[in-house]
C-alpha positions as CSV (number, residue, x, y, z in Angstrom):
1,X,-16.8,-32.5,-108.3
2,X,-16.6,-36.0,-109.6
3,X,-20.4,-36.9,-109.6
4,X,-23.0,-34.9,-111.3
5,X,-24.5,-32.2,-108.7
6,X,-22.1,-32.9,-106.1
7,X,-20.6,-30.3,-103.8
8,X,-18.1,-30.2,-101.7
9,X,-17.8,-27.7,-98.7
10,X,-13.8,-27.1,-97.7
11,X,-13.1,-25.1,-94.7
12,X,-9.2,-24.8,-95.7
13,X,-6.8,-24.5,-98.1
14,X,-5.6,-27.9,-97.3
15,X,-9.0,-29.5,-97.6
16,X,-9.3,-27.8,-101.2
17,X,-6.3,-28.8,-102.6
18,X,-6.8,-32.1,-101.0
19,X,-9.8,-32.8,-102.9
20,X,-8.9,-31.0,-106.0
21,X,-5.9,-33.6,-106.2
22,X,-7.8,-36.6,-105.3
23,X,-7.9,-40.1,-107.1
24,X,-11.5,-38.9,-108.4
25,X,-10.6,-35.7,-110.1
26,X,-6.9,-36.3,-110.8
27,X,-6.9,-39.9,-113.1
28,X,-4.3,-42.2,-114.3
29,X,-4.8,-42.3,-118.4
30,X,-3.4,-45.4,-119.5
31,X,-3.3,-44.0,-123.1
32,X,-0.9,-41.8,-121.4
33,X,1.4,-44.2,-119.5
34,X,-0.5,-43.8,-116.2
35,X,0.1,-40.1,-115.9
36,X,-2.2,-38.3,-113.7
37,X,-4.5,-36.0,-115.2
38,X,-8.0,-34.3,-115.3
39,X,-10.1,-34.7,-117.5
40,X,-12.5,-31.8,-116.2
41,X,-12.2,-28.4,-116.8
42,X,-12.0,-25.4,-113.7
43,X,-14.2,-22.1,-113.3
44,X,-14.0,-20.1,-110.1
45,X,-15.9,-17.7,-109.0
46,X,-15.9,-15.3,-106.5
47,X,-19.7,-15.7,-104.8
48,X,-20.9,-19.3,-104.5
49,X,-24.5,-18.7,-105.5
50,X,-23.8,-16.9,-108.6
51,X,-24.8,-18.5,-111.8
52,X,-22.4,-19.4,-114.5
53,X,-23.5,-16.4,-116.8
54,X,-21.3,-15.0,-119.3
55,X,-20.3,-11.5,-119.5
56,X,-22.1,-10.6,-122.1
57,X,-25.3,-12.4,-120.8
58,X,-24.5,-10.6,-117.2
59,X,-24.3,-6.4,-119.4
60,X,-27.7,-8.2,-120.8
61,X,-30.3,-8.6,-118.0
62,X,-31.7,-5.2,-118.6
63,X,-35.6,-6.6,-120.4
64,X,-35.5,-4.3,-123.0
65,X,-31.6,-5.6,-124.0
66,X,-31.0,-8.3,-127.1
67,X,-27.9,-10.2,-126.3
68,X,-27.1,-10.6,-129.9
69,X,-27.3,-6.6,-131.0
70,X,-24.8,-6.2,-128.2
71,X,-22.5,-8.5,-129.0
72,X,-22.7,-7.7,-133.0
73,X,-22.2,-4.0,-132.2
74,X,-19.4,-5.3,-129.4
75,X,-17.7,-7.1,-131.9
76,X,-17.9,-4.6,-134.9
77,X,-16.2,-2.1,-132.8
78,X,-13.6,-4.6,-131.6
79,X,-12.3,-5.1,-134.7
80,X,-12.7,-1.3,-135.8
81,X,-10.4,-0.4,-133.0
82,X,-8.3,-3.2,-132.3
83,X,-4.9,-3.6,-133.0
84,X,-4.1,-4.9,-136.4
85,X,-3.4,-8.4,-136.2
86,X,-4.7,-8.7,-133.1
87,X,-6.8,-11.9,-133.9
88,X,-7.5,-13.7,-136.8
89,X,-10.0,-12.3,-139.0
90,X,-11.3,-15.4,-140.7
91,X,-12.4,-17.1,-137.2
92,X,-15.1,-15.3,-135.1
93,X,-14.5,-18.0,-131.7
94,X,-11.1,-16.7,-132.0
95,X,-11.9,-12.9,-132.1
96,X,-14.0,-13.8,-128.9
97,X,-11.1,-15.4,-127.2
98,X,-8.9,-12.7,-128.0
99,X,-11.5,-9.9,-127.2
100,X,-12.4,-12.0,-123.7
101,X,-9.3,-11.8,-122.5
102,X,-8.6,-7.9,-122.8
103,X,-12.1,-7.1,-121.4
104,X,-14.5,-7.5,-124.3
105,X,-17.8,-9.1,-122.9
106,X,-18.4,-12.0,-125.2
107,X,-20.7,-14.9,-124.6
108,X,-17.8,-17.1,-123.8
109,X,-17.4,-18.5,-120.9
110,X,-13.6,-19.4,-119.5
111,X,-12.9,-22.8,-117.9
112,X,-8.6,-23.5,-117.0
113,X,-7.4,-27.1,-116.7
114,X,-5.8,-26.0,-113.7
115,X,-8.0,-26.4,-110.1
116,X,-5.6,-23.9,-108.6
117,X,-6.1,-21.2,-111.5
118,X,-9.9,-21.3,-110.6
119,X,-9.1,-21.4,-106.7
120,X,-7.2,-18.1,-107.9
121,X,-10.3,-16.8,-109.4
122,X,-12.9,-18.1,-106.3
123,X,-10.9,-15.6,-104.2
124,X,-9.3,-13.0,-106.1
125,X,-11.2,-10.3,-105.6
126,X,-11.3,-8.5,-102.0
127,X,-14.5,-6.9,-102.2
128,X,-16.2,-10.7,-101.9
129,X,-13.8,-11.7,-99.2
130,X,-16.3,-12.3,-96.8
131,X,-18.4,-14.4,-99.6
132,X,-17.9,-18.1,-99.9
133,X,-16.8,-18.7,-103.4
134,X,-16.7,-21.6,-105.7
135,X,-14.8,-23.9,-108.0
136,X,-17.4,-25.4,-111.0
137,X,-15.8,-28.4,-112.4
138,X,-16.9,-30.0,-115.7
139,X,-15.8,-33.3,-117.0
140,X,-14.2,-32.4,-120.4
141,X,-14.6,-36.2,-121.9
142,X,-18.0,-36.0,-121.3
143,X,-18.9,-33.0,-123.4
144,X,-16.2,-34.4,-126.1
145,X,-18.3,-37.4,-126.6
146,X,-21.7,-35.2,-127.0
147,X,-20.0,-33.4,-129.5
148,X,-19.2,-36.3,-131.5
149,X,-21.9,-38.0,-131.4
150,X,-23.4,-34.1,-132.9
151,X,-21.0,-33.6,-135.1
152,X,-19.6,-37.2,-136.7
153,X,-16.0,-36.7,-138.2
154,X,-15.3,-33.7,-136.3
155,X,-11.8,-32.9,-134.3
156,X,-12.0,-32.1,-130.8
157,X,-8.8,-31.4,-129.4
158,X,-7.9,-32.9,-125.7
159,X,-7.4,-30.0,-123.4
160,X,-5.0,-32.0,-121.2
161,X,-2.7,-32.1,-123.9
162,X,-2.4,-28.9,-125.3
């Protein structure tokens, strides 16, 4: 987790949580007074050697499908059908968060500031019992720095605050 490409191999729940708490992924911020936090970001997933692929990109792999004519046609009937004032009309990110979380493939991807939500999500699911899964980590700073240098001026909230 803490280096780029690294993986780490756990045979129990002790060695996971072990090295999902360690100095390298859980850091003293002195902006914060000291306290301990991550500054990466969590996905699990059930199978190890699946690719981090949204759902909309996963319903896409047919050769003759368009990723964006099924999300447009997706989202038109998401907010046709969906409850009023169910998300806010004015901001399409939102509508995707909102429509990801009740089953809507979207071309979002989910990431949790919590290690043990992802653990949750590496081995949720009974029919991949058998299947090693995975925890992707992703250091959050890093990406906020690429995005300001891309975009000068813009906010970027910090995830460990919210």
């Amino acid at each position: 987790m803490p280096s780029l490409g690294r993986e780490i191999h756990v045979k129990s729940w002790l060695e996971l949580v072990s090295e999902l708490h360690s100095r390298e992924v859980v850091q003293p911020r002195p902006e914060e007074g000291n306290h301990l936090r991550s500054p990466y970001v969590f996905r699990g997933v059930d199978v190890a050697s699946w690719s981090l692929d949204t759902s909309l990109q996963r319903i896409s792999k047919l050769p003759t499908t368009q990723p964006q004519v099924v999300e447009r046609s997706l989202l038109r009937s998401f907010r046709k059908y969906a409850s009023s004032g169910s998300f806010d009309e004015k901001s399409e990110w939102y509508m995707l968060a909102v429509g990801q979380h009740n089953g809507l493939p979207t071309r979002c991807l989910d990431w949790t500031t919590s290690p043990l939500v992802a653990a949750h999500f590496a081995c949720g699911d009974d029919k991949y019992k058998k299947d090693d899964g995975a925890i992707w980590s992703v250091d959050a700073s890093l990406l906020r720095g690429v995005n300001e240098a891309s975009n000068p001026g813009a906010e970027f909230p910090d995830p460990g605050c919210a």
